[in-house]
C-alpha positions in Angstrom: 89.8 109.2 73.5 87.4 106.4 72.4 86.3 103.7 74.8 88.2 101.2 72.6 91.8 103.0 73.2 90.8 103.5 76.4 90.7 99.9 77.0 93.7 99.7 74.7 95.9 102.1 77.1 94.5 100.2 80.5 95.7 96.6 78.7 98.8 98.2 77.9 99.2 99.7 82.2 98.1 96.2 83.1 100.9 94.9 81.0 103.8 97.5 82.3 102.8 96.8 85.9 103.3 93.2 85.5 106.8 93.1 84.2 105.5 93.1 80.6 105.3 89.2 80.5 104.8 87.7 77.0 101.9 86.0 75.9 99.1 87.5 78.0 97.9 89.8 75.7 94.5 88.3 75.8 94.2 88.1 79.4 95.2 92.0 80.1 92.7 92.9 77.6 90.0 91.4 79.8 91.5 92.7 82.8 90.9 95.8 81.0 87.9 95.0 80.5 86.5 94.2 83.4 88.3 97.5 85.3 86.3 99.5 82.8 83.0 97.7 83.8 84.5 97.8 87.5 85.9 101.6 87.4 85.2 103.7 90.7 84.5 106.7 88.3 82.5 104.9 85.9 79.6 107.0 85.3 81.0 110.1 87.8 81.4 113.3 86.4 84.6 114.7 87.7 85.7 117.9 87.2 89.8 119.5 87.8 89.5 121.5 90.9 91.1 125.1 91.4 90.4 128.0 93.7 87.0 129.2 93.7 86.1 126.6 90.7 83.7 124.7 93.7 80.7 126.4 95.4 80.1 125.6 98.8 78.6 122.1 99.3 80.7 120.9 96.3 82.8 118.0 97.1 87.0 118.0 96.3 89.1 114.8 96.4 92.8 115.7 96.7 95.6 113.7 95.8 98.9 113.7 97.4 102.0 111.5 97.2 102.5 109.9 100.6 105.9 108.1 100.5 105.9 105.8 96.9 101.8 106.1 96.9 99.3 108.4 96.0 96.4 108.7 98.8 93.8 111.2 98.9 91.0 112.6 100.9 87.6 113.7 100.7 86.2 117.4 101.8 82.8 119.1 101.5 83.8 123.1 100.4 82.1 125.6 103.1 80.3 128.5 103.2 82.7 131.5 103.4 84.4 132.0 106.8 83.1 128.4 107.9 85.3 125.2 108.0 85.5 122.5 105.3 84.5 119.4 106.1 86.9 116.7 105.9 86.0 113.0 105.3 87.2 111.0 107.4 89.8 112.9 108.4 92.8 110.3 106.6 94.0 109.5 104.0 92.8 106.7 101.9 93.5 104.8 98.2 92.5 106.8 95.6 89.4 103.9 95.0 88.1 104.5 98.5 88.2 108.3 97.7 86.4 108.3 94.7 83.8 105.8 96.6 83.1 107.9 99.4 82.7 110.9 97.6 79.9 109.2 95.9 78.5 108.1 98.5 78.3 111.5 100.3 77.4 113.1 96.7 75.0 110.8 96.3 72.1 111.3 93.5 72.7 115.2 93.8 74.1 115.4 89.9 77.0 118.1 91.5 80.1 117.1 89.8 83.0 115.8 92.1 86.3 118.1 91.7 89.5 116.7 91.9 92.9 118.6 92.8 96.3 116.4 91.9 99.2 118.0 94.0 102.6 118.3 91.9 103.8 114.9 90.8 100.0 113.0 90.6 99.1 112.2 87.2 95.3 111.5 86.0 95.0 108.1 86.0 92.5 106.9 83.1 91.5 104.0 85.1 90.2 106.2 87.6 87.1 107.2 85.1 86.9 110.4 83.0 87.9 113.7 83.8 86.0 117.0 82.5 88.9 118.7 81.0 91.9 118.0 79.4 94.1 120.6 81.3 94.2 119.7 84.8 96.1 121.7 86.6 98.1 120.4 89.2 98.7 122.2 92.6 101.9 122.4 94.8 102.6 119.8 97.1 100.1 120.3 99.6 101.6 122.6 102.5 100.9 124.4 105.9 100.3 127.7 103.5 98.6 125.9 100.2 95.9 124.6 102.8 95.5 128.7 104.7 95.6 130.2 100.6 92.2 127.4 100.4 90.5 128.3 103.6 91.9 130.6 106.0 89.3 129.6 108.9 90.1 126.0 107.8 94.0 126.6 108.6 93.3 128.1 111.4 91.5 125.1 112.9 94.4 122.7 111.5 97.0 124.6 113.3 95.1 124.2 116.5 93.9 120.5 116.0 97.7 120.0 115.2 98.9 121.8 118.5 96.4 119.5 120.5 97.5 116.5 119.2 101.2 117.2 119.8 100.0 118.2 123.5 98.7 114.3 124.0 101.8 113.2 122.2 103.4 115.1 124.5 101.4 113.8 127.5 101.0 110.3 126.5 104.8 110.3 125.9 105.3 111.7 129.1 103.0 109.5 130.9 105.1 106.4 129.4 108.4 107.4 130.7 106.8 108.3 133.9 105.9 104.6 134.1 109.1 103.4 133.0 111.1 105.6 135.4 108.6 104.1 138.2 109.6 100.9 136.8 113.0 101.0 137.4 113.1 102.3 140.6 111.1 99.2 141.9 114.0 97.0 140.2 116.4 99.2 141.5 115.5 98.0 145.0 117.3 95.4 147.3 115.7 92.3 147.1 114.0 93.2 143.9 113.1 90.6 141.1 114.4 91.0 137.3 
């Protein structure tokens, strides 16, 4: 695809997303225009990511559907047996991905891979993508993440089981609190 019908097919989006108004032809084309100058990916090198497609140190942004949105994160592929590094650690726009990829990628020249989970679609505004055929995964599961990195799922699993522990506690601790609570008010002489 040319860089004009590029532009062509990002004035077009623009248009569809706003209700396709009439009469603002010229002003989606520089909207276009300036998105292309403005891209997240613009002068990136992505690449689609599968199994054993990244070596370790490579970087992978995923994207997922959360609810009506598509959110991503960042990870840094490990050595074998070692965990992946995850950055942050949430989920974030896909613009925010693609930024802090960059940033952790930084003048290194790797290419940045990118997985789409079932139902994500490339978007061209996003920059360009190295192949045509991107293959898109599953939607991201307790056993697609342990196929990716077994030591990785491991860890999950127990970061997971802490977490619902302090849940646990934290919810525990408030109805301790409440139950104290309404003891005291259940008191003669006690105050609403």
């Amino acid at each position: 695809m040319t860089d004009e019908e590029e532009k062509r097919l990002r004035a077009y989006q623009i248009w569809e997303s706003e209700g396709r108004p009439d009469g603002r032809e010229l002003a989606h084309w520089y909207q276009a225009s300036e998105a292309e100058a403005n891209a997240p990916g613009q002068g990136a090198h992505y690449m689609p990511y599968s199994l054993g497609a990244a070596s370790a140190g490579s970087l992978v942004i995923k994207f997922y559907h959360s609810g009506d949105q598509v959110r991503g994160y960042v990870r840094k592929i490990a050595q074998v047996g070692e965990d992946d590094s995850i950055f942050p650690g949430e989920e974030m726009e896909p613009e925010a991905a693609f930024k802090l990829a960059q940033s952790h990628n930084g003048e290194s020249g790797k290419p940045i891979f990118v997985e789409l989970t079932e139902g994500v679609e490339w978007d061209p505004s996003w920059g360009a993508l190295g192949s045509d055929d991107l293959e898109t995964v599953p939607a991201e599961t307790d056993d697609a993440r342990a196929a990716d990195n077994p030591t990785a799922a491991r860890r999950r699993t127990r970061l997971a089981g802490e977490a619902e522990k302090g849940l646990r506690r934290a919810v525990g601790e408030t109805q301790a609190e409440e139950d104290m609570r309404n003891r005291r008010s259940d008191r003669p002489g006690a105050q609403s």
